[in-house]
C-alpha positions in Angstrom: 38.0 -15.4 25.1 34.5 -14.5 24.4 33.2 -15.9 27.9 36.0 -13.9 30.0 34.7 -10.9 28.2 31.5 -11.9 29.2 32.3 -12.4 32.7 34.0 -9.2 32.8 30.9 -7.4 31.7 28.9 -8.4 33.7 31.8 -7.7 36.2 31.7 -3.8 35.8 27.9 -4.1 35.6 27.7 -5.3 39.3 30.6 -3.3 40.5 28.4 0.3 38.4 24.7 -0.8 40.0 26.3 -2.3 43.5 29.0 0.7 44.1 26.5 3.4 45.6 24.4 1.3 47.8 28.1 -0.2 49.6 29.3 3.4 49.6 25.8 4.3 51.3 26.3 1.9 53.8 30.0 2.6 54.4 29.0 6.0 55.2 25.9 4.9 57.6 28.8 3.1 59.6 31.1 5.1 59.2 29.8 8.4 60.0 27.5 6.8 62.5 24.0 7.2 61.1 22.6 10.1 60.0 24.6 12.8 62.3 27.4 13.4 59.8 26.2 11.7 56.4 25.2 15.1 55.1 29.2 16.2 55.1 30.1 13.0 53.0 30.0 12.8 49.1 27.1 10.3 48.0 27.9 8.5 45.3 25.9 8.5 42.3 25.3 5.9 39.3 28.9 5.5 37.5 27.8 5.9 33.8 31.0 5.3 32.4 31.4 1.6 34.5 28.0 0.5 32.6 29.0 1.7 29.3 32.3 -0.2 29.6 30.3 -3.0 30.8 28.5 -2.4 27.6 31.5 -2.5 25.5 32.5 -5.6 27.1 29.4 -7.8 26.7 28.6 -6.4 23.0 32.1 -6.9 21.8 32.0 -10.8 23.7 28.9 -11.6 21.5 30.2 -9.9 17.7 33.4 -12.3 18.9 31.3 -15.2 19.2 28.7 -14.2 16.0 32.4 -14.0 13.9 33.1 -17.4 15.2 30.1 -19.0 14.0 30.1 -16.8 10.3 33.7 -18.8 10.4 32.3 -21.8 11.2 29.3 -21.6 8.4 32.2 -20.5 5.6 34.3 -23.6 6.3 31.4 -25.5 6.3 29.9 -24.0 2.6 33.6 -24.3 1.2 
């Protein structure tokens, strides 16, 4: 469970930092070069995609240091 969180992370990382430079090209082809690219909406950083991101890779690694605490208790008992 911990990987897939993990992998899901990193996931919304890469889809956050990757979304405005596709987006920018998009429009490039799109709106064929510079002649119309001032009338389309740039995208910006998405914020809220890397603090999910966040959320997802922190919570995958206090899953993982709870496993281990486990593991050490069973082991001292």
């Amino acid at each position: 469970f911990s990987n897939s969180m993990l992998v899901l992370g990193a996931l919304f990382a890469a889809q956050a930092v990757l979304k405005p430079f596709i987006v920018s090209e998009a429009c490039d082809f799109l709106f064929a070069g510079e002649a119309l690219k001032g009338q389309a909406i740039t995208e910006t950083l998405d914020v809220s995609g890397i603090l999910i991101a966040a959320c997802f890779i922190i919570g995958s690694f206090l899953i993982r240091y709870g496993r281990e605490l486990r593991i050490d208790s069973d082991e001292i008992a």
